[in-house]
TORTIPA-398306 format. One line per field, with one value per residue (C-alpha): residue number from 1; chain; x, y negated, z. Coordinates in steps of 0.1 Angstrom, whole numbers, plus 5000, padded with zeros to 4 digits. Each point is the difference from the previous one (the first is absolute). Example, Ala and Ser with C-alpha at 12.3 -4.5 7.8 and 13.67 -1.06 7.14 Angstrom:
BEGIN
num c(1/2)
cadena c(A/A)
X c(5123/5014)
Y c(5045/4966)
Z c(5078/4993)
//
This chain:
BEGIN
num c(1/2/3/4/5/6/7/8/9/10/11/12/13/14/15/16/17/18/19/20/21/22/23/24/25/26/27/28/29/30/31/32/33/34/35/36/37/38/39/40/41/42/43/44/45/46/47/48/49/50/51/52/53/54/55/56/57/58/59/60/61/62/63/64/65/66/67/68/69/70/71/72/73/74/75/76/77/78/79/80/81/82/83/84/85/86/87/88/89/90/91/92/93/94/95/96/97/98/99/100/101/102/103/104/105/106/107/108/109/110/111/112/113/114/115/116/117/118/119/120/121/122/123/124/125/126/127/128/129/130/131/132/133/134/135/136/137/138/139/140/141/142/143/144/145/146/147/148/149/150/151/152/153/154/155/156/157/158/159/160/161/162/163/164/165/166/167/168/169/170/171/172/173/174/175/176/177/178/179/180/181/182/183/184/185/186/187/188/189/190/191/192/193/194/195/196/197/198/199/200/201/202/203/204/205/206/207/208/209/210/211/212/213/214)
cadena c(A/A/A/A/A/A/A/A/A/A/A/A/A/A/A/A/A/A/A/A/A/A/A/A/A/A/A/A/A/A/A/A/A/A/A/A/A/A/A/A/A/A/A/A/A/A/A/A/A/A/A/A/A/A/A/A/A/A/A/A/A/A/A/A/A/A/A/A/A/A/A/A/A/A/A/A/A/A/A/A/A/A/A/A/A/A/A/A/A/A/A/A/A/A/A/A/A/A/A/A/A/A/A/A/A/A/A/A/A/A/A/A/A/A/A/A/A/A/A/A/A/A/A/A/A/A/A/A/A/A/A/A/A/A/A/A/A/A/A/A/A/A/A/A/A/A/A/A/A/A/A/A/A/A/A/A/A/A/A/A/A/A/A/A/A/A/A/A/A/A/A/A/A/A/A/A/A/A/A/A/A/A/A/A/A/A/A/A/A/A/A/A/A/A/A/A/A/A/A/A/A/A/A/A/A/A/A/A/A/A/A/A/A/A)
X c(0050/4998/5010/5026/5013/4996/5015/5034/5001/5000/5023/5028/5024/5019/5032/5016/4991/5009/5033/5004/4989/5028/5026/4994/5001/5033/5014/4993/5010/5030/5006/4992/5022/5030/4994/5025/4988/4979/4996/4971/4977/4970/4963/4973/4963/4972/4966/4972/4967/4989/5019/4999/5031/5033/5026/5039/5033/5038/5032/5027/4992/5033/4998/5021/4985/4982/4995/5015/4983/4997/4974/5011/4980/5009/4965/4983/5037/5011/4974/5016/4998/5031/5002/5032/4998/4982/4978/4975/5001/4972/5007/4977/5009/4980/4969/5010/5034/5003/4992/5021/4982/5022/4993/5014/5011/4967/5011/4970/4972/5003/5020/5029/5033/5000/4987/5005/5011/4960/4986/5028/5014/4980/4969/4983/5000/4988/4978/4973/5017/4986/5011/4989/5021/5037/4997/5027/5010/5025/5010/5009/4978/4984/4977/4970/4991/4975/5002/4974/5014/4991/4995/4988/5019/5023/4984/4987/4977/5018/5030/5014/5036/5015/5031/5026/5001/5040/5015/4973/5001/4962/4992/4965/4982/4961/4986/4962/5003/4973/4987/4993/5030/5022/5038/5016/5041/5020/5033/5029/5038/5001/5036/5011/5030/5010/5016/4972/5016/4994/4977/4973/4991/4999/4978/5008/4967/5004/4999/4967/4981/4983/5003/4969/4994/5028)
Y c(3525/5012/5038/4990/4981/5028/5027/4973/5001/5036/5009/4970/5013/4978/4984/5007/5038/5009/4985/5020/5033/4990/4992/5030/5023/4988/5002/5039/5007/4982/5021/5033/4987/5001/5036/5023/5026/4995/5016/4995/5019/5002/5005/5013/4998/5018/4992/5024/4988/5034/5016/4974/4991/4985/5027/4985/5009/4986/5008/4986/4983/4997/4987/4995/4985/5005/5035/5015/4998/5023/5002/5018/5006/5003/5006/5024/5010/5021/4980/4985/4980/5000/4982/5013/4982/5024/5020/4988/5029/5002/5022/5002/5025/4988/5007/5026/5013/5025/4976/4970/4977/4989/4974/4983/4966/4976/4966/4980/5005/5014/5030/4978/4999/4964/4998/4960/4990/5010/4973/4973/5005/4974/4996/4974/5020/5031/4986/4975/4985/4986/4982/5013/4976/5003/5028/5016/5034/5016/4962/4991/4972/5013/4987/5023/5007/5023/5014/5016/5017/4984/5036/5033/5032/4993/5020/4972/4971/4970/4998/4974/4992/4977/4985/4986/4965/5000/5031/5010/5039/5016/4999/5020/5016/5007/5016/5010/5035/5009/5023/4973/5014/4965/5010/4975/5003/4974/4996/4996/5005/4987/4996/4996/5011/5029/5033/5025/5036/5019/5029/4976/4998/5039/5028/5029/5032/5021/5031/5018/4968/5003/4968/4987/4977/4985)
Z c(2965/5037/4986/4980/5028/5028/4973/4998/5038/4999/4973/5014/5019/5021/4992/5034/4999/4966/5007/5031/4984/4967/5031/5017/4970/4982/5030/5010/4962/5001/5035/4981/4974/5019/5018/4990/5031/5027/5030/5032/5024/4997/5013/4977/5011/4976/5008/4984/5001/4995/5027/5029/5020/4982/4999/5007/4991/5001/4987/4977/4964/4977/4963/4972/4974/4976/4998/5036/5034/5028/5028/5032/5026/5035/5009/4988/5000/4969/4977/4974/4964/4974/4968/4986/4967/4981/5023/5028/5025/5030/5026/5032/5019/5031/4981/4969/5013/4966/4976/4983/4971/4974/4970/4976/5014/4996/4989/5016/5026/5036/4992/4983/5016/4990/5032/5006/4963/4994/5013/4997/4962/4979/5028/4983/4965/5015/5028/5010/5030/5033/5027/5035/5023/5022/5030/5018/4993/5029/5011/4963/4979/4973/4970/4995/4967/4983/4966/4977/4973/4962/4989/5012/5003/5027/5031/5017/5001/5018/5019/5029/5001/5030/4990/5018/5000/5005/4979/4978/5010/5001/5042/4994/4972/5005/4968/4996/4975/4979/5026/5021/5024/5017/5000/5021/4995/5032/4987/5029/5007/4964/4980/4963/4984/5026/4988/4995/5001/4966/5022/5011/4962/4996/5008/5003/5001/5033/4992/5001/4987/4971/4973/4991/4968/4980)
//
């Protein structure tokens, strides 16, 4: 009787924190829902932990969902991801300056362009959800959140969204990859619904850069 009663204990969740983690959810999928184009700054941290020390970057992320986003980076300037719709183009010219990648357009896992409809379109079908508790991201309230994805495939193991307890909008993204690499994404400067000119969702090859892929 006493393991049946210890295995109930473990397997209840309480009522309080499955209503917070429903709460918090709808309302960063009814935020998403609403996004016709987005537009923030951002800080990216990777931390390797083959290769030591976290490695940082910034620039300006813009998406149109579901299928166009753009990451440009201000530093390492020149670096830069586009999601025109039908090709995912990688150019890193801080690192490989004669080389761009190009894919087809993923529709899941790390390399989508989906980049915030991924972990807020249907959560609770596609992931087992925990609550972690409210924190504070850049002065704004957020509920923390961690996700573990109901199947594999997707790049990564588990991810941790913070969401804004007032607008919904995704404040910070920490997602564990199936390297073991943490990509930590702060989200600031953030509106909705501004007019994103047609060239941030196009990439165009310099010349003397061989395409890769694709």
């Amino acid at each position: 009787m006493m393991r049946y009663l210890v295995l109930a204990v473990c397997l209840w969740v309480p009522p309080a924190t499955a209503q917070q983690i429903d709460t918090a959810l709808r309302h960063a999928e009814d935020a998403y829902r609403r996004i016709t184009t987005l537009r923030a700054e951002f800080t990216q941290t990777l931390v390797n932990p083959m290769l030591g020390g976290p490695e940082e970057s910034q620039g300006t992320l813009f998406l149109e969902p579901p299928n166009r986003f753009a990451m440009r980076f201000t530093s390492p300037d020149g670096d830069r991801i586009v999601a025109d719709g039908t090709w995912l183009w990688l150019y890193a010219p801080s690192s490989v300056p004669d080389q761009v990648i190009r894919q087809p357009v993923p529709r899941g896992g790390m390399a989508s362009p989906n980049l915030m409809g991924q972990f807020v379109d249907r959560p609770l079908e596609r992931y087992d959800a925990e609550y972690l508790g409210v924190d504070s991201v850049g002065g704004v309230e957020v509920d923390r959140i961690r996700l573990t994805p109901k199947v594999g495939g997707l790049g990564f193991r588990r991810a941790e969204i913070a969401v804004d307890r007032a607008d919904g909008l995704l404040r910070r993204m920490v997602v564990t990859e199936e390297s073991g690499q943490r990509r930590t994404l702060v989200f600031r400067n953030i509106r909705t619904g501004v007019s994103i000119p047609p060239t941030e969702f196009r990439f165009e090859v310099p010349r003397g850069t061989r395409v890769v892929g694709g």
